[in-house]
N, C-alpha and C positions, 0 to 999 in steps of 0.2 A: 291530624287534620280535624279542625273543625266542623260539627255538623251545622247543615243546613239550616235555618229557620223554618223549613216545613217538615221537613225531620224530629225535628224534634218536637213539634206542635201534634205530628202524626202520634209518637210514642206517648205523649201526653194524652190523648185522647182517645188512646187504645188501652192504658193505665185505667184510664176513668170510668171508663165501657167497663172492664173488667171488674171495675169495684162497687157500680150498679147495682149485681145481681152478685148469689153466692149460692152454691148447689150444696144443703145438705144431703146426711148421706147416713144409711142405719136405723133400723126398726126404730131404737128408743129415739134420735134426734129427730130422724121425721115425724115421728107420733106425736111428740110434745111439740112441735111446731104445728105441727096441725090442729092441734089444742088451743095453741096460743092465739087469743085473737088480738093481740099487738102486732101480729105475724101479719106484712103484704106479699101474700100465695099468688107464684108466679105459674110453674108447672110441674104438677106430679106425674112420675115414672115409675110405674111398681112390676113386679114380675106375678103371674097369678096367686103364687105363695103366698107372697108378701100381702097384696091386697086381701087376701084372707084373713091375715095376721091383725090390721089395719083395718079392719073394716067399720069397727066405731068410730075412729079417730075419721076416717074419712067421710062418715055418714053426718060426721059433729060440724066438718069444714066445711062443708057442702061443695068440694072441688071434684070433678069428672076428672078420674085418672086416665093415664095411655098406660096400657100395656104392653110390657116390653120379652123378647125371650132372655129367660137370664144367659145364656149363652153371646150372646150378643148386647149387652145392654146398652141402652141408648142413650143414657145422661152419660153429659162429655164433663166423664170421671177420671182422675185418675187410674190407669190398671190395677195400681196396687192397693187403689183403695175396697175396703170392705165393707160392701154397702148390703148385701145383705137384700139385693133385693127392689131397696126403696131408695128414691131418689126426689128429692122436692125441691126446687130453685123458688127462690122467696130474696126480698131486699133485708138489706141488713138491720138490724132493730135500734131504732132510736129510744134512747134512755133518757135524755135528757143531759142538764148542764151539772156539773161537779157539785153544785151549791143543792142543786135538787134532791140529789142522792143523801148528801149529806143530813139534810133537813127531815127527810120521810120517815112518817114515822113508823117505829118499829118497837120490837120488844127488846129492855130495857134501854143502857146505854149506846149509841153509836160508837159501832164497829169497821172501820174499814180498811182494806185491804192494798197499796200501793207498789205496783212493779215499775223495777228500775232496770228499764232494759232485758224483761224477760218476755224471749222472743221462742220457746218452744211452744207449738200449739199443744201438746199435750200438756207440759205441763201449766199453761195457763186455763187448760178443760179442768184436771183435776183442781187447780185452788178453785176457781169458780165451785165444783163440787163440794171444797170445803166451805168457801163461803156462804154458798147457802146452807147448810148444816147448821154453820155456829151463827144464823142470821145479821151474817156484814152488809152495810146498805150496798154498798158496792164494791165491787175490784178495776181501779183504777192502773191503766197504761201510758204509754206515752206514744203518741200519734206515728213518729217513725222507725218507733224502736221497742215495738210492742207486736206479738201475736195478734193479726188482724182476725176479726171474726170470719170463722171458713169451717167446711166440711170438718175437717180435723178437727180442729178445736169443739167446733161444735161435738161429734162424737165421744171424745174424751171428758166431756162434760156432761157427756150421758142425763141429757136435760135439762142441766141447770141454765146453759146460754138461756132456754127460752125465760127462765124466773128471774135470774140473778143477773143485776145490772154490771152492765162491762162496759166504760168510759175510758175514753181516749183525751189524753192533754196534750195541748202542744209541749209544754214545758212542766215538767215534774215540779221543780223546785218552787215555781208560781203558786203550782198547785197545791204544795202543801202548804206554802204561805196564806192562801187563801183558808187550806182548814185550820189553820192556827188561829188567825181573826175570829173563826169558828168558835173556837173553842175547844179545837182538839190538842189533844198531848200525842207529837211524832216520836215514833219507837223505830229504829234504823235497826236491824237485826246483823247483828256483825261479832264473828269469834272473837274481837277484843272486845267487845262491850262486858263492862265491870260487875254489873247488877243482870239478874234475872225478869224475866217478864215478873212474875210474879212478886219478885220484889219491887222494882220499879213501880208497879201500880198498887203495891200495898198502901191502904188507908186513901186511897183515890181511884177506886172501881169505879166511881160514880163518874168520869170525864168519860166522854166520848175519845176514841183514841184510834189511831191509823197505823196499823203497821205497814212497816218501809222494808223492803225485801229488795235484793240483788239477784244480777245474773247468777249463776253456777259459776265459779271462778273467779272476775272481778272483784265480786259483789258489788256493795253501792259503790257509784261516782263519789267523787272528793266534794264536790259541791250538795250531793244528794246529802250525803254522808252528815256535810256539815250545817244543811238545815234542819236533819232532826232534834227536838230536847235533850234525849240523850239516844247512845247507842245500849242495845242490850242482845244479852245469849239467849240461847238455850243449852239449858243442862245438858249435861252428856256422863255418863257412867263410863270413863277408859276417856284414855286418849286418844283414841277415833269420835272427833265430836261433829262431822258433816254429814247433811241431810241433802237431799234431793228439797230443791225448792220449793215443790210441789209438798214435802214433807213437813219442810220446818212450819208453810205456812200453815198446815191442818195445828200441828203442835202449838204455834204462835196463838191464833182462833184460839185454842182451847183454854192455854194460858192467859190470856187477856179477855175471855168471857167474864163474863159480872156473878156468875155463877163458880167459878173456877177458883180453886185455895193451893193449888198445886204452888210449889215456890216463895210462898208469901214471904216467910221468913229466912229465906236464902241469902246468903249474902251476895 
C-alpha cells in the first residue's frame, strides 16, 4: 500500500530535523570542537569530571556548560556510545565546494582522498586521521552513500573532523571528472591494478592526484572504476594482499606523498 502524501512529507521533515544538528561525543572530539571556531555551538553537557578535564577548551568557547550526573547522562546518546563524560551538539561544518578544497593551498602537491561508497563511520574517522597526517586537501564522499558526519565518525577521528575537510558529492564519477579538468591524475586502488602507487607516479610526483578507494568487498563501482587514469595496488609480501580501507588509505597517502620513494621502481 501506498503511503500518504503527508506521510511521507512528515518522514521528510523529521529526516531533515535530524540532520540540523549532530551530538558529538568524547573528551578529544568535543575539545577540538570547542576549539574550532568554524564550529556553530549548540549545547554542552559535561559531567563534573569531564568539565574539569575541559576546562580551557571551554574557557576558549566561551559556552556555559549543564551539568549532567554521569549516571544518568542527559545528551540523547546512544547507550552504547562512550562519551566519556562530554557531550556537545553543534551543526555540521560546512567546507566548502569540491573546486575549493581542491585549489587551497597547501604544502606541496595536491592530495586527495575519494570514497566510493564507504559507508563505516569509523573507518571514514580513521582516513580522515590519515589525511590530515599526510596533509590531503580533503576526503571526498558521496551524498547517499557516504558516512554522514555524526558522533561516531567524529570520535574515531579523534579531531581531525574538526581540521580536515570532509565533502559530500552528489555523483562520484562527476566529481572526479571535475578533478581531472583540474588537473589531477585518478588512481582507483583495486587488487588487479598492474602498477604500484609508487610506480604509477614515478617521474610525476609533481601532479596533484586523488586517490579512489572502494567499499570492503566490492570495491569500486564499474563506472567509478572506469573513470580513473589508471587502476593501481599496493604491495603485499604473501598472498594475503587485503587491508582494511581505513589501512590501505594511510599506506596509499604515504605512497603517493611527494616526499615518498617507497615503490618507485616496481613494476
Amino acid at each position: 500500500m501506498k503511503k500518504p502524501q503527508w506521510v511521507i512529507e512528515k518522514e521528510r521533515a523529521r529526516r531533515a530535523s535530524a540532520q540540523e544538528t549532530i551530538w558529538l561525543f568524547g573528551l578529544h572530539a568535543v575539545r577540538d570542537a570547542l576549539l574550532n571556531p568554524r564550529r556553530n555551538r549548540l549545547r554542552l553537557i559535561l559531567t563534573p569530571n569531564a568539565a574539569e578535564k575541559l576546562g580551557d577548551a571551554i574557557a576558549a568557547s566561551g559556552m556555559v556548560p549543564e551539568f549532567s550526573d554521569p549516571r544518568k547522562f542527559a545528551a540523547p546518546l546512544d547507550p552504547e556510545s562512550v562519551h566519556q563524560g562530554a557531550a556537545l551538539e553543534v551543526k555540521p561544518l560546512d567546507w566548502g565546494s569540491l573546486r575549493d578544497a581542491a585549489l587551497a593551498e597547501g604544502p606541496g602537491p595536491a592530495r586527495m582522498v575519494l570514497l566510493d561508497r564507504v559507508t563505516d563511520p569509523h573507518n571514514v574517522g580513521a582516513i580522515l586521521r590519515s589525511a590530515e597526517v599526510f596533509g590531503a586537501r580533503a576526503v571526498v564522499g558521496v551524498d547517499r552513500h557516504a558516512a554522514p558526519e555524526t558522533g561516531s565518525l567524529a570520535k574515531s577521528a579523534s579531531g581531525a573532523l574538526e581540521r580536515q575537510p570532509y565533502i559530500r558529492v552528489r555523483n562520484l564519477a562527476d566529481a572526479m571528472e571535475e578533478l581531472r579538468d583540474m588537473g589531477f591524475l585518478l588512481l582507483g586502488l583495486a587488487g588487479e591494478g598492474e602498477r604500484t602507487i609508487g610506480a604509477a607516479l614515478h617521474g610525476r610526483r609533481d601532479r596533484s592526484v586523488a586517490l579512489v578507494l572502494g567499499a570492503e568487498g566490492p570495491g569500486l563501482r564499474e563506472k567509478t572504476s572506469a573513470t580513473c587514469d589508471e587502476l593501481v595496488r599496493i604491495s603485499a609480501a604473501g598472498s594475503f594482499g587485503s587491508l582494511n580501507v581505513s589501512n590501505a588509505a594511510a599506506v596509499a597517502l604515504y605512497a603517493a606523498s611527494s616526499e615518498s620513494v617507497i615503490s618507485t621502481t616496481s613494476p
